[in-house]
FISETI-573432 format. One record per residue: z negated, y, x negated of N, C-alpha, C in turn; residue number from 1. Coordinates in pm, whole numbers. Example, Ala and Ser with C-alpha at 12.3 -4.5 7.8 and 13.67 -1.06 7.14 Angstrom:
2
(pt (-780, -569, -1319), (-780, -450, -1230), (-780, -330, -1320), 1),
(pt (-708, -225, -1285), (-714, -106, -1367), (-787, 3, -1290), 2),
END
This chain:
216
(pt (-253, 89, -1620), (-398, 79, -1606), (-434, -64, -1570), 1),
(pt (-534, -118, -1666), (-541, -264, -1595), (-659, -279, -1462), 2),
(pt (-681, -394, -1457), (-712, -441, -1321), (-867, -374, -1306), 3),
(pt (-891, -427, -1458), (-1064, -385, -1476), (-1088, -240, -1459), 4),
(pt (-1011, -150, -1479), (-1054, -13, -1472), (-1003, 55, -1339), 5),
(pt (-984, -38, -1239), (-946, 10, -1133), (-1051, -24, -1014), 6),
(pt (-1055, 72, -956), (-1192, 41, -851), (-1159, 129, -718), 7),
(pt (-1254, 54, -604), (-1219, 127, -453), (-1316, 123, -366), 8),
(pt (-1359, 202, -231), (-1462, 211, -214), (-1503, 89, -86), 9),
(pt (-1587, 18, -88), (-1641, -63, 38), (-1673, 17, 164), 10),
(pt (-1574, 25, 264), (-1632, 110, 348), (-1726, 55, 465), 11),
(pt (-1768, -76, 425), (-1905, -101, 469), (-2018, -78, 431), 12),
(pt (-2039, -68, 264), (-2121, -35, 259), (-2115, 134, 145), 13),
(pt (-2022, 166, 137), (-1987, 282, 62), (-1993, 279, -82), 14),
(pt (-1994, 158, -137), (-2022, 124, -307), (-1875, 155, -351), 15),
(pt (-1857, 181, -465), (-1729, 165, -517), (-1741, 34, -655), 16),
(pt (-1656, -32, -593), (-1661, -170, -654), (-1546, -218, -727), 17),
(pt (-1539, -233, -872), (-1407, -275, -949), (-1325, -342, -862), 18),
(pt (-1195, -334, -909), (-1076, -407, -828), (-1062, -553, -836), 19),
(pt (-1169, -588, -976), (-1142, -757, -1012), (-1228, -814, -914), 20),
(pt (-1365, -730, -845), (-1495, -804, -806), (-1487, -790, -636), 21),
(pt (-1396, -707, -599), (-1411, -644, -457), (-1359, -702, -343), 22),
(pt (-1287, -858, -395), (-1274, -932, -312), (-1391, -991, -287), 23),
(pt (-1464, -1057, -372), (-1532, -1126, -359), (-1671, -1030, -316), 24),
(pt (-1702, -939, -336), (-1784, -839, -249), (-1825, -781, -105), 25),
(pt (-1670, -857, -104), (-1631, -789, 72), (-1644, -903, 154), 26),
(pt (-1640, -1023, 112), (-1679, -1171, 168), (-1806, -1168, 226), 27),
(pt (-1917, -1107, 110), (-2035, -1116, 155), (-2095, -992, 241), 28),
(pt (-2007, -847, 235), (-2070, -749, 266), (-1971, -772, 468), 29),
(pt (-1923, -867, 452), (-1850, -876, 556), (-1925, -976, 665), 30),
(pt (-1925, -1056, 607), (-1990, -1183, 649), (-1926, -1307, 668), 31),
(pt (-1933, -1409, 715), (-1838, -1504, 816), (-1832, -1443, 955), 32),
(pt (-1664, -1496, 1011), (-1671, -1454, 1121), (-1500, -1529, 1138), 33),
(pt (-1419, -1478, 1243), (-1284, -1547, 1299), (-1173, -1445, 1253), 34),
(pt (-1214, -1409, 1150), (-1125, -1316, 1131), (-1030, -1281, 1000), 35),
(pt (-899, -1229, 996), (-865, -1265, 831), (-886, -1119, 757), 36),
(pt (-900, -1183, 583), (-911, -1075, 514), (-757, -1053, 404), 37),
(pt (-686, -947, 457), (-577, -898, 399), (-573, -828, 280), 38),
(pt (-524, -874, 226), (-519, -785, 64), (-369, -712, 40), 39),
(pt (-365, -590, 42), (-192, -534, 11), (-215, -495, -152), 40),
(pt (-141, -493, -225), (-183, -434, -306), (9, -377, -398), 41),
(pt (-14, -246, -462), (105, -229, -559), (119, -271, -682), 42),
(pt (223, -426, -700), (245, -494, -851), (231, -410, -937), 43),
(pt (246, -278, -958), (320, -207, -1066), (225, -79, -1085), 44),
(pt (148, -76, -998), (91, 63, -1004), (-90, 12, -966), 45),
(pt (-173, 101, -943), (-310, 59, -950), (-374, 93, -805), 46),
(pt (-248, 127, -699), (-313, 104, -572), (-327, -18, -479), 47),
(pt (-409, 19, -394), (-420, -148, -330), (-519, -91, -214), 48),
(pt (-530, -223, -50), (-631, -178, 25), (-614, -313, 81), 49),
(pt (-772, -309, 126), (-813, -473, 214), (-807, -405, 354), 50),
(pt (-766, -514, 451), (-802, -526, 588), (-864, -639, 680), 51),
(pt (-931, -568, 797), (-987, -707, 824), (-893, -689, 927), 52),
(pt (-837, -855, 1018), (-713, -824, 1109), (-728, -956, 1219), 53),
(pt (-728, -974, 1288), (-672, -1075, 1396), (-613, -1201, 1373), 54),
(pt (-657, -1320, 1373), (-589, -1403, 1331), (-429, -1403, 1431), 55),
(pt (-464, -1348, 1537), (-284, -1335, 1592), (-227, -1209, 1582), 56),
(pt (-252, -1151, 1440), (-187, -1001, 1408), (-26, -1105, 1321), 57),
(pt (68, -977, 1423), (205, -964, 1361), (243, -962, 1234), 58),
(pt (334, -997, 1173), (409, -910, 1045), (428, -789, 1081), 59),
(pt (512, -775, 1214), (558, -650, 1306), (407, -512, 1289), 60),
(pt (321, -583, 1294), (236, -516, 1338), (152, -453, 1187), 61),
(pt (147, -520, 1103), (126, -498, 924), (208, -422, 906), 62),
(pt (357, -444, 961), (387, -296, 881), (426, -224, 922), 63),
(pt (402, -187, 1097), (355, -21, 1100), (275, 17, 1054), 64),
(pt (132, -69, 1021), (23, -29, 949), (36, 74, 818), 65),
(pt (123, -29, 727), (133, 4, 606), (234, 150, 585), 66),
(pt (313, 145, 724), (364, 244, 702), (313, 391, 740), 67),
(pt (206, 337, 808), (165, 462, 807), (66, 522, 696), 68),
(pt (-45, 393, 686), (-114, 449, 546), (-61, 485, 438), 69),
(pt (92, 427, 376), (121, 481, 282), (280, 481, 246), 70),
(pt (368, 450, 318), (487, 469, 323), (612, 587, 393), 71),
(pt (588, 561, 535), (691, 594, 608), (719, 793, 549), 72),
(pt (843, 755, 577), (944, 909, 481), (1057, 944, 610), 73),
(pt (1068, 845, 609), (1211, 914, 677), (1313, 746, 783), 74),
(pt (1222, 650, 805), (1240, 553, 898), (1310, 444, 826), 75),
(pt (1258, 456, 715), (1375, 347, 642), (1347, 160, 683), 76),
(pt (1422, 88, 687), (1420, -20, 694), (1324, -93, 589), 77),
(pt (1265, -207, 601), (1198, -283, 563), (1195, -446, 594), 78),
(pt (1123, -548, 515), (1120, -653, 509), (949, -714, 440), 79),
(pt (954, -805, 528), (860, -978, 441), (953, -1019, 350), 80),
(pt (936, -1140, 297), (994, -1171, 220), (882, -1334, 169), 81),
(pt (956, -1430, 219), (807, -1536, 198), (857, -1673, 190), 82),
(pt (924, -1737, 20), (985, -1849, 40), (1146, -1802, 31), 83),
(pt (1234, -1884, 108), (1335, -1840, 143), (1390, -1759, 248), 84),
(pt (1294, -1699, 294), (1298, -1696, 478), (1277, -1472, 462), 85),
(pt (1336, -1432, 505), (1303, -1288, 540), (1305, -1213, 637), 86),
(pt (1177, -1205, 652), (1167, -1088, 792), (1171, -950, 801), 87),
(pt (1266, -947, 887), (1314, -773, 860), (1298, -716, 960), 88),
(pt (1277, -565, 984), (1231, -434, 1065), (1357, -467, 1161), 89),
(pt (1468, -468, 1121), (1543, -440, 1197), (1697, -552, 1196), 90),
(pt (1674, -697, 1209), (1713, -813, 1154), (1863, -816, 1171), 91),
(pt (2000, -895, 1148), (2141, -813, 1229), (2172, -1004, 1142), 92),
(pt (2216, -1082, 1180), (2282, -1174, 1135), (2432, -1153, 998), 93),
(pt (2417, -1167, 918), (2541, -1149, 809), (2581, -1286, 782), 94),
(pt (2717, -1326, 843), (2775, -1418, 781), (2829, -1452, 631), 95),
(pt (2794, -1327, 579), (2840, -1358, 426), (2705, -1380, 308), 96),
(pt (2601, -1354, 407), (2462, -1394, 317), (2428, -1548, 350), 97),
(pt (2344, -1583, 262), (2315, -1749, 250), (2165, -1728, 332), 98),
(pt (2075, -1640, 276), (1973, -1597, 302), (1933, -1589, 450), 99),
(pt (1784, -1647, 504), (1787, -1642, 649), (1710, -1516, 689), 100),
(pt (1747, -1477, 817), (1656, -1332, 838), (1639, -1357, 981), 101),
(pt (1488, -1294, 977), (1387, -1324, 1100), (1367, -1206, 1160), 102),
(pt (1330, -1187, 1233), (1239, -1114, 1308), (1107, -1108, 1242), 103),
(pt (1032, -1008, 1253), (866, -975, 1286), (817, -1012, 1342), 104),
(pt (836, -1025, 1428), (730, -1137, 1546), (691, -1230, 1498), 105),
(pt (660, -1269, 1404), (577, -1377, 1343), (400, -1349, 1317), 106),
(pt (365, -1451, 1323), (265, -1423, 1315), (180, -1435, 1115), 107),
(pt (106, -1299, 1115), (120, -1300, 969), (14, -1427, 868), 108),
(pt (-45, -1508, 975), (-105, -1577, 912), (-34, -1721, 921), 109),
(pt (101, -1746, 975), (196, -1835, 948), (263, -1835, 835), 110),
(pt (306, -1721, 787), (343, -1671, 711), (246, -1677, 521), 111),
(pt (175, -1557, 530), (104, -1564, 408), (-59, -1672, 452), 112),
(pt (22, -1790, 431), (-135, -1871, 410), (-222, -1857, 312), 113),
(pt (-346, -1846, 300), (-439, -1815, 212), (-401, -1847, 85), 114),
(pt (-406, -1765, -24), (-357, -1800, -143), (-248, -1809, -211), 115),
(pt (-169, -1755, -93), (-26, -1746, -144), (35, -1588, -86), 116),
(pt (86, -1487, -185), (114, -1374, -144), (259, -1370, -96), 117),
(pt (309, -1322, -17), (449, -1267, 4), (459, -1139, -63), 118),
(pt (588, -1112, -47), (618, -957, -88), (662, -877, 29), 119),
(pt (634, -774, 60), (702, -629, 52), (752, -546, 94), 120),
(pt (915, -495, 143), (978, -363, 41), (975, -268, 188), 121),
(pt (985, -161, 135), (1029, -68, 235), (1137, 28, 194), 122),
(pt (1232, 35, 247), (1377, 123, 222), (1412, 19, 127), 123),
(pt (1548, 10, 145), (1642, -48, 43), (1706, -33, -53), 124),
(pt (1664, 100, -46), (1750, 200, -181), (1673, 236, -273), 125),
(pt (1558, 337, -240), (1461, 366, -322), (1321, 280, -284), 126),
(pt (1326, 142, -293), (1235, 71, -306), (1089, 110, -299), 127),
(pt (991, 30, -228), (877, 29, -250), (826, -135, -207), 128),
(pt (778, -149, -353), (739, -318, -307), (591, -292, -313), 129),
(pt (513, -407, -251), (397, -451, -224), (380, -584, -189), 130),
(pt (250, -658, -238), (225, -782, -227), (135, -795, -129), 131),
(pt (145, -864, -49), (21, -899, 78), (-26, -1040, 63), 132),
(pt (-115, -1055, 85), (-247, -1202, 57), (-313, -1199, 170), 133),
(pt (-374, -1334, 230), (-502, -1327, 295), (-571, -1405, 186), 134),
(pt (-652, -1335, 149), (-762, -1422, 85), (-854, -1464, 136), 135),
(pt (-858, -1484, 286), (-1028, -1521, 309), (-978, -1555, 453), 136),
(pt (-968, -1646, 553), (-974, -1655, 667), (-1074, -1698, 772), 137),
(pt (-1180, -1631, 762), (-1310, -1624, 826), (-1381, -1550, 769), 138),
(pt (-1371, -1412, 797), (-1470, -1342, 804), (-1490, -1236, 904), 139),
(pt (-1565, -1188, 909), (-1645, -1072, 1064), (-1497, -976, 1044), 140),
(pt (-1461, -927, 1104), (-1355, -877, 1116), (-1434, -682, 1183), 141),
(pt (-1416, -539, 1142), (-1462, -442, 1201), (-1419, -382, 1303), 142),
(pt (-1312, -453, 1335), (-1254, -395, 1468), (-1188, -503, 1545), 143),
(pt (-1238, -477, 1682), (-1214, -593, 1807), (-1031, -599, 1833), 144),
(pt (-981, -720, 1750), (-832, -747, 1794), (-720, -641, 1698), 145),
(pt (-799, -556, 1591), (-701, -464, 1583), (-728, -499, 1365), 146),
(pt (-639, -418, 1335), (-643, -430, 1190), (-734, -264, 1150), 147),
(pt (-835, -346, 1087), (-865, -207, 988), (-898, -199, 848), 148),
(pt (-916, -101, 786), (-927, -66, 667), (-1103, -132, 627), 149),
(pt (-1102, -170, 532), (-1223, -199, 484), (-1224, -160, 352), 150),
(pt (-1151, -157, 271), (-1172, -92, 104), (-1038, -36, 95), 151),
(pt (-1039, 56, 15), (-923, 133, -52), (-920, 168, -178), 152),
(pt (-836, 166, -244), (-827, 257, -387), (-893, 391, -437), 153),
(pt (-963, 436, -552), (-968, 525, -544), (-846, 614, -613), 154),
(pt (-801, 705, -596), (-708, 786, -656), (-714, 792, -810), 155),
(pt (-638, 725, -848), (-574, 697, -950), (-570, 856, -1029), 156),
(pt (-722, 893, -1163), (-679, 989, -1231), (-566, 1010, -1307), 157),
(pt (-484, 1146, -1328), (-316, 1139, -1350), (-362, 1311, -1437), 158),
(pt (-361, 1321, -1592), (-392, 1409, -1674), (-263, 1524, -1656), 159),
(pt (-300, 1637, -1630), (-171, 1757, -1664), (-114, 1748, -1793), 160),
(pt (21, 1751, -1786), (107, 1714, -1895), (77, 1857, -1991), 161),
(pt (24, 1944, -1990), (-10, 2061, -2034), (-141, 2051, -2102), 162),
(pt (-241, 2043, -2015), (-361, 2054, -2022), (-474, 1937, -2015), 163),
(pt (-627, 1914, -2015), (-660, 1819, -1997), (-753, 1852, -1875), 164),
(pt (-727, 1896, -1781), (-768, 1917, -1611), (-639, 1752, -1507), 165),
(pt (-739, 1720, -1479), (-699, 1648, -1346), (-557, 1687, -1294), 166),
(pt (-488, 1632, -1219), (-332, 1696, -1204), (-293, 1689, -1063), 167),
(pt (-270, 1757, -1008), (-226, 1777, -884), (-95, 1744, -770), 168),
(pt (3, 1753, -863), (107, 1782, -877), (163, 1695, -975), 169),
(pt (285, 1634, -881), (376, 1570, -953), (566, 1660, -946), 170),
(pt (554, 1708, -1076), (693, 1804, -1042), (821, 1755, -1132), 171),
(pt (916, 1802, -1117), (1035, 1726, -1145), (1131, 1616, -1072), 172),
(pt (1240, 1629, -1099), (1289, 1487, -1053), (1208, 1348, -1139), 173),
(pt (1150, 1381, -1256), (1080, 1306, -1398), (933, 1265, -1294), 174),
(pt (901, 1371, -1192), (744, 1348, -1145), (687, 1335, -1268), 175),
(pt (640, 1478, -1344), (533, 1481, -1463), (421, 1521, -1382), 176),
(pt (297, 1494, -1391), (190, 1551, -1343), (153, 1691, -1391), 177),
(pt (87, 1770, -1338), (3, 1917, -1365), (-83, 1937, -1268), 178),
(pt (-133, 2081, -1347), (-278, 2066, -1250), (-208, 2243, -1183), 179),
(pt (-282, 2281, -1076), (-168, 2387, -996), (-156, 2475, -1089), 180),
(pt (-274, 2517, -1151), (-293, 2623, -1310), (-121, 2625, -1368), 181),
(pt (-107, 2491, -1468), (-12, 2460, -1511), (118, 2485, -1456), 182),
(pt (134, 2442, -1341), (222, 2433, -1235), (283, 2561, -1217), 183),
(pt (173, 2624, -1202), (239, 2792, -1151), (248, 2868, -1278), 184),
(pt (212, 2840, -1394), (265, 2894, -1526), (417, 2863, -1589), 185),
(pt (433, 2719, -1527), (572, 2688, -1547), (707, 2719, -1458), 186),
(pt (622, 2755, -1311), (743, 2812, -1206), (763, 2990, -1247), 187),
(pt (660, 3008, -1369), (712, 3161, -1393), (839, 3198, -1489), 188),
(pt (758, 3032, -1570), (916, 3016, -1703), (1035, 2963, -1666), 189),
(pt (1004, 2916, -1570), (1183, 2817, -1522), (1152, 2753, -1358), 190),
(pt (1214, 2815, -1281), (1178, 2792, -1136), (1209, 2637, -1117), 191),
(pt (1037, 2606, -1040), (1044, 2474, -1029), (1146, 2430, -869), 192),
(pt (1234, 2264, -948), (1310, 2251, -822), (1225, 2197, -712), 193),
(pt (1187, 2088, -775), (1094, 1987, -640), (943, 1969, -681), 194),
(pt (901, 1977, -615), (691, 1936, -662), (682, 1834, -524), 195),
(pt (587, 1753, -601), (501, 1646, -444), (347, 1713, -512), 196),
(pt (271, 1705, -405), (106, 1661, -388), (104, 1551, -445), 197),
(pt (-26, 1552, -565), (-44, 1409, -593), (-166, 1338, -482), 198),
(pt (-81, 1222, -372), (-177, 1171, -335), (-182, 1020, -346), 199),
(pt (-275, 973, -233), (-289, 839, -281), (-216, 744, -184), 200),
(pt (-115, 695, -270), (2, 660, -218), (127, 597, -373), 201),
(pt (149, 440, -304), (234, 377, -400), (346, 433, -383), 202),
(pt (398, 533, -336), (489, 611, -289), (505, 719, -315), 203),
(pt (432, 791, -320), (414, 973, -457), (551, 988, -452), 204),
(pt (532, 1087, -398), (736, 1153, -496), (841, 1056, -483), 205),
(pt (888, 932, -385), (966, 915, -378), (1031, 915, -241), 206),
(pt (1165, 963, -260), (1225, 998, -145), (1178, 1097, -61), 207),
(pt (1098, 1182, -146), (1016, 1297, -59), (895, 1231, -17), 208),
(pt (840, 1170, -50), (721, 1104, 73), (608, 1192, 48), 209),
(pt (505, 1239, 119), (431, 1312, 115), (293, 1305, 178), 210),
(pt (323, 1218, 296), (212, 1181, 358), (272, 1210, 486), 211),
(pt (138, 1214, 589), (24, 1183, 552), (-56, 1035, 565), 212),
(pt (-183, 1010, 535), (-208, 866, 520), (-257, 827, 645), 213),
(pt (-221, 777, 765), (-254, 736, 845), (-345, 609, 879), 214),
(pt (-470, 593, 895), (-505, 465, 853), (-512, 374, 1029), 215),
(pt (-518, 288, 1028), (-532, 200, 1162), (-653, 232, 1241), 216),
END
């Protein structure tokens, strides 16, 4: 799905605003102010969410965020990733890597300076990458010292592989979409092994993830 047909809602002012224009929407529906504007978004897929955050907000602290809005499964390890330099959840020195590894405790606007994104991952096995940006470092920020949500994705429509109803359900190890209709017509012909909820989440169906979306 490209960029243009993807859209999310301003939760300042409740518009739902294309994904190409909604940076620049949120500048003004925001205002100036001391505060940064975070962009996460999934390379590969059509979710994404802005935050407004603290200019002395953590890496540490971004991604419990993220893990709660749309990751965490089962405690997996994670990383920044910015340059040569990587900051990890849970950092351990390896003498046989070249690669340097940090701590979280950084602060995330040392890190991703305006205009330049870092990456990412959470779990090491079954991957989930994401790109983080500040695009804007002054603006009104909606919450005193803390990170919050200001726009989100809307849920990404996903057609029943059957039918042409909306889809619910992502089933298979394949994750085909269906709508529950479908779903329960096919657990009569051949018992289904695994189903996820389709929700909104760069994460759907992997490694079990299920939710729920916790926002800041």
């Amino acid at each position: 799905m490209s960029s243009s047909h993807v859209s999310g809602t301003c939760r300042q002012c409740q518009k739902v605003i294309a994904k190409s224009q909604i940076t620049r929407h949120l500048k003004a529906c925001l205002g100036p102010g001391g505060d940064l504007l975070v962009k996460v978004e999934s390379p590969h897929t059509s979710y994404f969410a802005f935050f407004t955050a603290p200019r002395s907000i953590t890496l540490a602290k971004m991604d419990d965020v993220l893990r709660g809005l749309w990751l965490e499964c089962c405690g997996h390890l994670s990383a920044f990733v910015a340059g040569g330099t990587i900051y990890e959840s849970n950092p351990e020195p390896d003498p046989w890597l070249s690669r340097r590894s940090r701590s979280m405790n950084k602060g995330l606007a040392s890190v991703a300076v305006p205009g330049a994104a870092i990456r990412y991952d959470y779990d090491f096995g079954s991957t989930t990458e994401l790109s983080v940006a500040v695009v804007d470092d002054a603006v009104r920020g909606v919450a005193l010292k803390q990170l919050a949500v200001v726009a989100r994705n809307e849920l990404p429509t996903l057609m029943c592989a059957q039918c042409a109803q909306p889809a619910s359900l992502l089933v298979g190890w394949e994750r085909e979409p269906y709508c529950q209709t479908c779903a329960a017509a096919l657990d009569e012909e051949q018992e289904i092994e695994v189903s996820w909820p389709y929700i909104n989440s760069p994460r759907v169906g992997v490694c079990g993830y299920t939710g729920p979306s916790i926002e800041p």
